[in-house]
N, C-alpha and C positions, 0 to 999 in steps of 0.2 A: 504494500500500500504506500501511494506517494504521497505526503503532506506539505504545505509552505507554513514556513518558520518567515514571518516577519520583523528584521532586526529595528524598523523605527518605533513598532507599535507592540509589538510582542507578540501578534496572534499568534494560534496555531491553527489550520483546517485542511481539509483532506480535501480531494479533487473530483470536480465533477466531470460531466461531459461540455458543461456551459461555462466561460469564462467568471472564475469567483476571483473577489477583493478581498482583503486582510481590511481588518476595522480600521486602520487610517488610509485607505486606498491604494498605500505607496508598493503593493503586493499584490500578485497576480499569478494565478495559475488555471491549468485545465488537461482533461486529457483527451489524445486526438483518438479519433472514430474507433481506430482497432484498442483500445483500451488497456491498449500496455505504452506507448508512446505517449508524451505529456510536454506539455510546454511553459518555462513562467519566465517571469519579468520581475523588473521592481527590485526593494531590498531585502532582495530571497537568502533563505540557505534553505537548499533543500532539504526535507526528512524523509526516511523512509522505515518501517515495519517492516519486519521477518514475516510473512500470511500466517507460515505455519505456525509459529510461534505464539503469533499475536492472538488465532485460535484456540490454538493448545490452551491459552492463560484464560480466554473466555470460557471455554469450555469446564476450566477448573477454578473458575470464582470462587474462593474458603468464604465461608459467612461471618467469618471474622477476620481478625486479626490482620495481618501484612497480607496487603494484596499478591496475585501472582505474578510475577516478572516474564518480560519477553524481551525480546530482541527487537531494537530500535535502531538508526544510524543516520549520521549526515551522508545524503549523499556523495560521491566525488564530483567535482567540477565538470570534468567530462564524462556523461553516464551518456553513454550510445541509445535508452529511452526516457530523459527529461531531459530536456533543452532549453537554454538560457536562450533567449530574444530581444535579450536588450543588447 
């Protein structure tokens, strides 16, 4: 899962198929048709989610205590599917 981290305003949000904003606009992302390929702008650092991982942890929600951990990461600069446009 691809997300934009916006460094002016702090959002965090995940990607849709339609062009979204970060709450002070300066953030932009979306992904294109075949839904692995994604595009952003703005004052991005990209995030991304392990799938499997990040289900594993939903999957096994404790009713208490410390949540369950998954695997997260800044993307690298040059990822061959999310591409900077500015």
């Amino acid at each position: 899962m691809k997300l934009i981290f916006c460094k002016e305003c702090q959002s965090v949000f995940s990607l849709s198929f339609s062009k979204k904003t970060c709450d002070c606009g300066k953030s932009w992302g979306r992904y294109m048709r075949d839904g692995l390929n994604a595009e952003y702008g703005g004052t991005v650092i990209p995030l991304g989610f392990a799938n499997a991982s990040f289900i594993a942890a939903l999957n096994n929600q404790p009713e208490e205590g410390m949540g369950k951990e998954f695997v997260a990461f800044v993307i690298n600069r040059k990822c061959r599917t999310f591409h900077n446009r500015d």
